[in-house]
N, C-alpha and C positions, 0 to 999 in steps of 0.2 A: 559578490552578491549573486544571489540564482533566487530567479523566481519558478516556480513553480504550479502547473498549473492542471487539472484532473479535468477527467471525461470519462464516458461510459456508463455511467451511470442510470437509473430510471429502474421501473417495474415490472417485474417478473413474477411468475408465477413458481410454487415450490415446485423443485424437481430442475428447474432450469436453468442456465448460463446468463453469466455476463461476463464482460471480458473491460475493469478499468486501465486506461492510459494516465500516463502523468507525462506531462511536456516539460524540459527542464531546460532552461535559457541558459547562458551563458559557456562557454568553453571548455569548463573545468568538471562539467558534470560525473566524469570518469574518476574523479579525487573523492566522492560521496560513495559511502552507505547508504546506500535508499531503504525508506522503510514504509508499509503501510499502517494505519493505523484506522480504527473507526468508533466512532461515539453515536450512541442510541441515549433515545430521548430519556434523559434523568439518571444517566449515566455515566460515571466516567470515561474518558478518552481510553481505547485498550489499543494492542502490539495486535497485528493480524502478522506480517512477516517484514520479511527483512533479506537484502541481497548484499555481496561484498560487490568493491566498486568490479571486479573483474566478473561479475555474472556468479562467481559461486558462493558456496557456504548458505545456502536459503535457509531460513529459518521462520518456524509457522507458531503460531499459538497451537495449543493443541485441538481447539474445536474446531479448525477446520483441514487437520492435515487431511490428506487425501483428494480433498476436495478442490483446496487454492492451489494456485500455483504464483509464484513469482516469477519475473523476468525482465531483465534490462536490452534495450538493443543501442547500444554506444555509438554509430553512428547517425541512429534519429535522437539522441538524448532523453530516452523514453522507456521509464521504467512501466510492467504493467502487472496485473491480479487477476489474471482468470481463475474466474469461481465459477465452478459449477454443481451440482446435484445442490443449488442455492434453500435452504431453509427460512421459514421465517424469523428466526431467529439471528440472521445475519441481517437483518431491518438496521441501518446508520447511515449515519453521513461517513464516508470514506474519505481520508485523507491521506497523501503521501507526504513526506519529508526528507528531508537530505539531511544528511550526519557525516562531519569531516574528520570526527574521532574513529582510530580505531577499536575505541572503546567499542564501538556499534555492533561490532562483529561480536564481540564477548558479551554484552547487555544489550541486544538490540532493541529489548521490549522499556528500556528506559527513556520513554522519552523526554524528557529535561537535557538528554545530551543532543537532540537533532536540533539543529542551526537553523535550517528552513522548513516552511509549512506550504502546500498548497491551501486552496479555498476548499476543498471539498467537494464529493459530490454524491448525492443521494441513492443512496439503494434502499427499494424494498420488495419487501420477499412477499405476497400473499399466499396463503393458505387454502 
């Protein structure tokens, strides 16, 4: 079991940074795929990126390459998403997940195959 849990989140202005956390309990965190994911109002849930459990292979939707970054740090158990040059267009609740397949690596933006979810946490971008 791993719970999962997000921060960073809140309002920003277009042009600007955020940088979210995701706190991952349990011991085995380094066995997971991390992935982000985020849903805007009336929206489907979409793939923002995705890490392998050793920190590499990122993988980004395309609207925000350049701009996200992924990153895990394996001994805080803390995967994170700094977004910067932020749009309003990235307006969601953010969510990370864990995936113990290494299917993750090869469909990261599948989510039906991640195991765990955090609660999310809200971004918005003003214009």
């Amino acid at each position: 079991q791993v719970q999962l849990v997000e921060s960073g989140g809140g309002l920003v202005q277009a042009g600007g940074s955020l940088r979210l956390s995701c706190a991952a309990s349990g011991r085995t965190f380094s066995s997971y795929i991390m992935g982000w994911f985020r849903q805007a109002p009336g929206k489907e849930r979409e793939f923002v990126a995705a890490i392998s459990r050793t920190g590499g292979n990122p993988s980004y939707v395309e609207s925000v390459k350049g701009r996200f970054t992924i990153s895990r740090d394996s001994a805080k158990n803390t995967v994170y998403l700094q977004m910067n040059s932020l749009k309003p267009e990235d307006t969601a609740v953010y969510y990370c997940a864990a995936c113990a397949a290494a299917y993750c690596i090869l469909v990261p933006s599948d989510r039906e195959k991640y195991d765990y979810w955090g609660q999310g946490t809200q971004v918005t971008v003003s214009s």
